[in-house]
C-alpha positions in Angstrom: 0.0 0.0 0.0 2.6 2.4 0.7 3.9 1.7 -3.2 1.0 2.3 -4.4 0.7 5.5 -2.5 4.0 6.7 -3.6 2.7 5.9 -7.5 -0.5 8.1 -6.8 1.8 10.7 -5.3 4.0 10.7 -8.1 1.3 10.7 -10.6 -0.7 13.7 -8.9 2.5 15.7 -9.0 2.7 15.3 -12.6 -0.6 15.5 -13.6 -0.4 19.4 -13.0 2.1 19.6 -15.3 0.5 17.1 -17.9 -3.0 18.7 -17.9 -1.3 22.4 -18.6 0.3 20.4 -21.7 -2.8 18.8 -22.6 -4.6 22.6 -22.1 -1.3 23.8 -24.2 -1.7 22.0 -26.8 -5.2 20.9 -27.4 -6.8 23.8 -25.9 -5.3 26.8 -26.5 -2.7 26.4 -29.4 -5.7 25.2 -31.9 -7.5 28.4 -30.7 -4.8 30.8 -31.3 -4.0 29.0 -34.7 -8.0 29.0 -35.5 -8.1 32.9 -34.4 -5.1 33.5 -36.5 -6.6 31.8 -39.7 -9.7 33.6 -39.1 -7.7 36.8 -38.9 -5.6 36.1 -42.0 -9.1 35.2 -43.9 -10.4 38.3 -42.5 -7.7 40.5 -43.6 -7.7 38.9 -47.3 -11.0 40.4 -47.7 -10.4 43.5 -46.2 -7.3 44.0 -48.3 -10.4 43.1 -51.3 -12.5 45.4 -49.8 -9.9 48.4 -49.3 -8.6 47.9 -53.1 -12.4 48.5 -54.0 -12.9 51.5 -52.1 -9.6 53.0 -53.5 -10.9 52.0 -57.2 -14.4 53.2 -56.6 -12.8 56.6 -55.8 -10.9 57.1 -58.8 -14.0 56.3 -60.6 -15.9 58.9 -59.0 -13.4 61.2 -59.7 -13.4 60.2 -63.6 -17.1 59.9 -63.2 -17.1 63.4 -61.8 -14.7 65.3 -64.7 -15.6 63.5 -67.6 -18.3 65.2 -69.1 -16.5 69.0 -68.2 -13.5 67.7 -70.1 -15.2 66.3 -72.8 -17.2 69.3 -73.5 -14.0 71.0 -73.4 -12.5 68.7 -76.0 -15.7 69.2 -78.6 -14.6 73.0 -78.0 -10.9 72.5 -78.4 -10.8 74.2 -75.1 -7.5 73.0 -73.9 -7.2 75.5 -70.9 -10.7 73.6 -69.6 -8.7 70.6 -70.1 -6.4 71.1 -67.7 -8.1 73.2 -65.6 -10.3 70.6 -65.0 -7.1 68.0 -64.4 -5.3 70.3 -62.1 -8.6 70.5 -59.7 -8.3 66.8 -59.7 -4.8 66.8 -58.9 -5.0 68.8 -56.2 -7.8 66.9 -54.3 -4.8 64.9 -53.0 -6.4 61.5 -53.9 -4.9 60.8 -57.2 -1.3 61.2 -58.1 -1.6 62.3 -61.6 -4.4 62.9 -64.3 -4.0 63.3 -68.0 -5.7 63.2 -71.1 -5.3 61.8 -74.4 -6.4 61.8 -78.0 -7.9 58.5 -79.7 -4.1 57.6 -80.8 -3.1 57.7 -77.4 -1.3 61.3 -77.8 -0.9 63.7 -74.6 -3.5 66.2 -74.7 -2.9 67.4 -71.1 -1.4 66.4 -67.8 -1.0 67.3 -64.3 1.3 65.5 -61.4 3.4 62.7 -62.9 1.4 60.9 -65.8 2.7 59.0 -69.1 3.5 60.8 -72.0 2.7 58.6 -75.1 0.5 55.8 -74.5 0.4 54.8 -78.8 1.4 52.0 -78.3 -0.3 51.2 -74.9 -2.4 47.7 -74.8 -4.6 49.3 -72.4 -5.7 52.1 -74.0 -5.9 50.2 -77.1 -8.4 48.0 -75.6 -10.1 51.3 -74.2 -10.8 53.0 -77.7 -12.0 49.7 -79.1 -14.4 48.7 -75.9 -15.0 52.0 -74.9 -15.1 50.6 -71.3 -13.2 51.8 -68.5 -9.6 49.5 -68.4 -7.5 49.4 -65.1 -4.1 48.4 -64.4 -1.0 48.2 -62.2 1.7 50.2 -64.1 5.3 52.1 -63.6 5.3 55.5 -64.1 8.3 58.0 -63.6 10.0 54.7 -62.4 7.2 54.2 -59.5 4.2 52.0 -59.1 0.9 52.8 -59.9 -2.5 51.8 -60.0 -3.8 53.5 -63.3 -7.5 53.7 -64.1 -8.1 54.1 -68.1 -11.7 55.9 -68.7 -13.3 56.9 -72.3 -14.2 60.3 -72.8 -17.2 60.6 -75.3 -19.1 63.1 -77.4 -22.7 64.0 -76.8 -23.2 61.4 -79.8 -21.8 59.1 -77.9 -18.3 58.8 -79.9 -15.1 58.2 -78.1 -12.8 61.4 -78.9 -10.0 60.7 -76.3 -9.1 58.8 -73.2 -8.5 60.0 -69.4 -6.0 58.0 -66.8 -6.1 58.6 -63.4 -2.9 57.4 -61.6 -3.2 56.4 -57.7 -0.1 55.3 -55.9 0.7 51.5 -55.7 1.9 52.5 -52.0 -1.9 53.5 -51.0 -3.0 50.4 -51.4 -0.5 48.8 -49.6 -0.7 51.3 -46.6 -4.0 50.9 -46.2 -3.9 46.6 -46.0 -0.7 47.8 -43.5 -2.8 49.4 -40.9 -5.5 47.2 -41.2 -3.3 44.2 -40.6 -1.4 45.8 -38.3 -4.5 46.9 -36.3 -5.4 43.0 -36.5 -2.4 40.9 -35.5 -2.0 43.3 -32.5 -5.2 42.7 -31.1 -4.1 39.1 -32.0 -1.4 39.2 -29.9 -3.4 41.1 -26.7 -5.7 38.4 -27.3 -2.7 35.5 -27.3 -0.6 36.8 -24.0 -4.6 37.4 -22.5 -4.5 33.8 -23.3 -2.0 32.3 -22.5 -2.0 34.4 -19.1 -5.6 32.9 -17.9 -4.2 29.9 -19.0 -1.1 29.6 -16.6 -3.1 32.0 -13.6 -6.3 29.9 -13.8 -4.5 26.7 -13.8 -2.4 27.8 -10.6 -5.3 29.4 -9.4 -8.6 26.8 -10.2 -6.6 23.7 -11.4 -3.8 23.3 -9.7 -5.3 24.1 -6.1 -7.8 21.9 -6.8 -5.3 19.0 -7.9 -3.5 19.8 -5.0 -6.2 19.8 -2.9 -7.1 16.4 -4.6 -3.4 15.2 -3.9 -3.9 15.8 -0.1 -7.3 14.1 0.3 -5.7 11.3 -1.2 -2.5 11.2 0.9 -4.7 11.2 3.9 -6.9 8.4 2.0 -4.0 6.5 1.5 -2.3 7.3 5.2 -6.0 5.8 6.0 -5.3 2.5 4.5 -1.7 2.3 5.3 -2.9 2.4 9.2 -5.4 -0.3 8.7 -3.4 -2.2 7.0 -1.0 -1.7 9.9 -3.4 -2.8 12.3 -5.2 -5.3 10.3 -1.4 -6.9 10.5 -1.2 -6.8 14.1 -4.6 -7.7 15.6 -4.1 -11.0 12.9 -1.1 -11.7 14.8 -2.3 -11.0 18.1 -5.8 -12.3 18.3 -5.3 -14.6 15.5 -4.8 -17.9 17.3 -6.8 -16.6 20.6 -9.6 -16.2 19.2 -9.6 -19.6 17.5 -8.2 -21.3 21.1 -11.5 -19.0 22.6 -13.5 -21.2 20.0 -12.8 -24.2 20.3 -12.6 -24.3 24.5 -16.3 -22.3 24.2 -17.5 -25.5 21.8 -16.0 -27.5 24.3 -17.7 -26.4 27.3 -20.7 -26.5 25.2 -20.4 -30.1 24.8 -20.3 -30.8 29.0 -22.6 -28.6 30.2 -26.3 -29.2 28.3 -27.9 -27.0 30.8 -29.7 -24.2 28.9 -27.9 -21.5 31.0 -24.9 -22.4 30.1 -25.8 -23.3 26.5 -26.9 -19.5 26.5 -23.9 -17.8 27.6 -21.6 -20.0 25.7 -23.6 -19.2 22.5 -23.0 -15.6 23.6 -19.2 -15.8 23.9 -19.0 -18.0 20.7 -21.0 -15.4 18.6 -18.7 -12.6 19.7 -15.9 -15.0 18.9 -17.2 -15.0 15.6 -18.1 -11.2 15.4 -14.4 -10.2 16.1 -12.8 -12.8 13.7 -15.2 -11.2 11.0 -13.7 -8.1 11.2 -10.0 -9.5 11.4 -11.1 -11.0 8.2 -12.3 -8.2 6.7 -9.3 -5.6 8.0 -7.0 -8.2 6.4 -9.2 -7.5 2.8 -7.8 -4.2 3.4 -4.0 -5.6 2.7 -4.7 -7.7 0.0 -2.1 -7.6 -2.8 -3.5 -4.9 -6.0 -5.9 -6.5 -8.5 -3.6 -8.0 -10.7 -5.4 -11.7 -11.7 -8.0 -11.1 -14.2 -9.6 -13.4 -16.2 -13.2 -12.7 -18.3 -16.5 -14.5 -16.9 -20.0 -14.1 -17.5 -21.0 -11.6 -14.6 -24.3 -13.5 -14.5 -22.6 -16.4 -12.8 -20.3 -14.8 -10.4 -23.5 -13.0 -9.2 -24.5 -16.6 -8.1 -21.8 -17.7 -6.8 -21.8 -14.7 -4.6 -25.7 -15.2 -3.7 -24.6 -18.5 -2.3 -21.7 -17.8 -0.7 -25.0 -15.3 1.6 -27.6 -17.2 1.7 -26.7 -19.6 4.8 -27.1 -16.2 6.3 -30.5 -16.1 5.0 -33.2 -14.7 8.0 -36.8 -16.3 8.9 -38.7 -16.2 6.9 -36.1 -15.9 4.2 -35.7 -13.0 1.9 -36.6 -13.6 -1.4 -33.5 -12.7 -4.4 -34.1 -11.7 -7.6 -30.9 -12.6 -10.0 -30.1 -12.4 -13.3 -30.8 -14.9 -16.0 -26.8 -16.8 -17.0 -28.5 -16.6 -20.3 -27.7 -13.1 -20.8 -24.1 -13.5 -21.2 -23.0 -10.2 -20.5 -19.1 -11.0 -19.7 -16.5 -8.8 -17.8 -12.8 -8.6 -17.2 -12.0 -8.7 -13.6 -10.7 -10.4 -10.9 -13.3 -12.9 -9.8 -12.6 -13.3 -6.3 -12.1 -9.9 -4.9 -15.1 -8.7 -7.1 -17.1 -11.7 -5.8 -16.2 -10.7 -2.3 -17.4 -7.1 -3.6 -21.1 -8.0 -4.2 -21.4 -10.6 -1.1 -20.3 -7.8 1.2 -23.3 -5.8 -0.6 -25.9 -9.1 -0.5 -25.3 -9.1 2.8 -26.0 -6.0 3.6 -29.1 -6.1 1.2 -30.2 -8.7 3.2 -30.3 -7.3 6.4 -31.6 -4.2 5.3 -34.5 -6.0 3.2 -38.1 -6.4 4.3 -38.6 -9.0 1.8 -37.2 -9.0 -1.5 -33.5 -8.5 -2.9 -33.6 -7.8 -6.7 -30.1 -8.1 -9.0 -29.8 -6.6 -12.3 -27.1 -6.5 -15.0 -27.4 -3.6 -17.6 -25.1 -2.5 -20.5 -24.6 1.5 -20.4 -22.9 3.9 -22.6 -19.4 2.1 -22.5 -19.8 0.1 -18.9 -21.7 -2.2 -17.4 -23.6 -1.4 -14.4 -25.2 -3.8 -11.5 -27.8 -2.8 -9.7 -28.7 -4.2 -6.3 -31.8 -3.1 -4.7 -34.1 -3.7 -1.5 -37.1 -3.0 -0.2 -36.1 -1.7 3.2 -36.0 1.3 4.6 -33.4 2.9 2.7 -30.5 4.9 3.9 -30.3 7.6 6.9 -30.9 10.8 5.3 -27.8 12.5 8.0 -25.1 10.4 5.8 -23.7 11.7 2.5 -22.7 9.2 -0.2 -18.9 9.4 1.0 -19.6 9.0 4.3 -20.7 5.8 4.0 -17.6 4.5 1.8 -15.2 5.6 4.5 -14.3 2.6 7.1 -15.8 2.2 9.9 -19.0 3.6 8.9 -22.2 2.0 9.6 -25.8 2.3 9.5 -26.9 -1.1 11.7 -26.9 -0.9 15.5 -24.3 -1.2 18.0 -22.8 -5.2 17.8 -24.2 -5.9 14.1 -22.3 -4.2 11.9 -17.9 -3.6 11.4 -18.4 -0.8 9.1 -16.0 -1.9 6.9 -17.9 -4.1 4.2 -18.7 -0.7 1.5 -15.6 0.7 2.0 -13.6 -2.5 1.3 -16.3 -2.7 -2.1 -15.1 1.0 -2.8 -11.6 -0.3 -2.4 -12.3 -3.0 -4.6 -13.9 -1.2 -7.5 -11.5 1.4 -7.3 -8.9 -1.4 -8.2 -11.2 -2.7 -11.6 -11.8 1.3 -12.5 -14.7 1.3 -11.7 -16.9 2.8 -8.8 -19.5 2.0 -6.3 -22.5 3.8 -5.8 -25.6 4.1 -3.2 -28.5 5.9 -3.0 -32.7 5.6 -1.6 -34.6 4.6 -4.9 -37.3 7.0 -5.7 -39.8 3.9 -5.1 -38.3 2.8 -1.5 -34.8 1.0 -0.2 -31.8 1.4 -0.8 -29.7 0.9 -4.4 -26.6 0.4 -4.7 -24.8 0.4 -8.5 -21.2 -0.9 -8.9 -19.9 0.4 -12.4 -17.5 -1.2 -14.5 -15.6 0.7 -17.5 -15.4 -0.6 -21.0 -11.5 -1.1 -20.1 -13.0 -3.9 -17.7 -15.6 -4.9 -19.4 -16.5 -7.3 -23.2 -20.1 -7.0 -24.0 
């Protein structure tokens, strides 16, 4: 017992460390990463969006000069012309404007602008579409983003071409401080993280496992003890007990007188009542689970309903068990889990006003049983704990050790599995004992 305190004690003192991985990892890395793609998506069509908004406002300013400069051109008006370009120039929006002829000849210019676009693709493809063309270009040995827009007649003719130069560098500042803007709030958000992560685990998690580690040292320092005296009073009152015996049976045997019949019945009943719990503190010491072999849990439930029912009371109480047919099988150790359910038949038993019912069921990944009496349930003053920790007992004084559920607990804890009572919303007491799919082959 005290190795397998020193395990749990070395396993607890990890697990800190292993369940900050696991929220490392698992937990909040995949956020961050999710939060980041979503922020990288985001920004993509942002970046879409801004490049729209800075091509929808060179079209408004083309939208908005056209017809004054090509009323100008039907006049030859050239001063109009660049009147008209030079207002646009200085709105501070576009870096250059110009204007050219249907050969792609400067007409006018203001701020830094192409001077011969003949032999331009673009403006080729203008003239013959007369649709509005727009491209990313070098001008004056920097990058732009030109917007190519027909200028027409009132007959509707195309007489000349406009291009509107914005800086490649606007579009690219704009995405900048957007992204910028982004990723920091990323990054608030990832040391936020990654700060509630490490406080709240010191904080929430590890107290708690902490807190967890120390119940079950004392758990544990519990056992050891028992054990320790389980050991001692086997040594001690071991072989008195059984000399105690066998003079009481003795003495039975010569005096016939019902006096003396009675008071050596007494002292051979206590006899009994304290090698019981000898028995039962020496459960406590047992060597780990470690002999596992899968049975049908059908039949060990029989086996274990004989092993009780010599105990059986007048008139006898009637048990309900579980048909072998069902065949629902389990991995476990088939002694100490045998010695499990007759500690609980035989406390069924006494409890029981009439009827003991047993029933095997298969559960989302375990296997439960369910034993359940008609008594009168369980004091209402005891929690579910309470009545798993040794020496705790609901019969009188003289009929009960208090050790039969928490040697079951002990035992189930050793399969994986747990024990569990409670007052059935119909009368009596239920208790469940639940085995994990690790245990268990439906």
């Amino acid at each position: 017992m005290t190795k397998r305190y020193t395990w749990l004690a070395r396993w607890w003192r990890k697990s800190g460390d292993n369940l900050q991985r696991v929220l490392t990892f698992y937990v909040m890395l995949p956020l961050l990463a999710l939060s980041g793609i979503a922020i990288g998506v985001g920004l993509e069509r942002a970046a879409e969006f801004q490049n729209e908004r800075l091509r929808d406002d060179l079209e408004l300013v083309g939208r908005a000069i056209r017809i004054p400069i090509s009323n100008a051109m039907v006049r030859q008006d050239l001063d109009t012309v660049q009147a008209s370009l030079d207002a646009v120039f200085q709105i501070g929006r576009v870096y250059g404007a110009s204007v050219y002829n249907t050969d792609g000849a400067l007409i006018a210019s203001a701020g830094i602008t192409e001077r011969d676009l003949t032999q331009s693709l673009v403006a080729e493809q203008v003239i013959l579409t007369g649709e509005a063309q727009d491209s990313y270009r070098e001008v004056a040995g920097r990058d732009v983003f030109s917007q190519f827009v027909p200028i027409q007649d009132n007959g509707g003719q195309i007489i000349g071409f406009m291009q509107l130069n914005r800086r490649a560098q606007d579009f690219d500042n704009a995405f900048a401080d957007l992204a910028q803007v982004a990723w920091g709030t990323w990054l608030v958000l990832a040391i936020a993280t990654i700060g509630i992560l490490v406080f709240g685990h010191y904080r929430g998690v590890g107290r708690y496992l902490e807190q967890k580690l120390e119940q079950q040292r004392r758990d544990q320092e519990k056992m050891v003890a028992i054990g320790q005296v389980a050991s001692g009073v086997a040594h001690e009152l071991g072989a008195p007990l059984t000399v105690i015996d066998a003079r009481a049976k003795k003495l039975a045997r010569l005096h016939t007188e019902p006096e003396s019949q009675r008071q050596l019945k007494a002292i051979r009943g206590q006899v009994q009542r304290l090698t019981k719990i000898v028995q039962q503190l020496l459960d406590f010491t047992r060597t780990p689970i470690t002999a596992k072999r899968q049975v049908v849990l059908a039949d060990v439930i029989n086996q274990a309903y004989q092993a009780v029912s010599y105990e059986q009371p007048e008139p006898p109480i009637r048990f309900s068990l579980p048909a072998a047919a069902e065949s629902i099988r389990a991995t476990i150790d088939v002694q100490r889990f045998e010695l499990a359910l007759v500690n609980i038949f035989r406390n069924a038993m006494q409890a029981a006003t009439s009827q003991v019912s047993v029933v095997i069921e298969k559960g989302n990944q375990q296997v439960l049983v369910r034993v359940r009496d008609d008594g009168a349930g369980l004091p209402q003053q005891l929690q579910h704990d309470d009545l798993l920790q040794p020496f705790t007992t609901t019969k009188q004084v003289g009929k009960g050790t208090g050790l039969g559920l928490a040697l079951v607990s002990y035992i189930m804890a050793d399969h994986q599995g747990q024990v569990r009572l409670r007052n059935h919303p119909t009368g009596g007491c239920e208790v469940v004992l639940t085995l994990p799919t690790g245990a268990t082959d439906v």
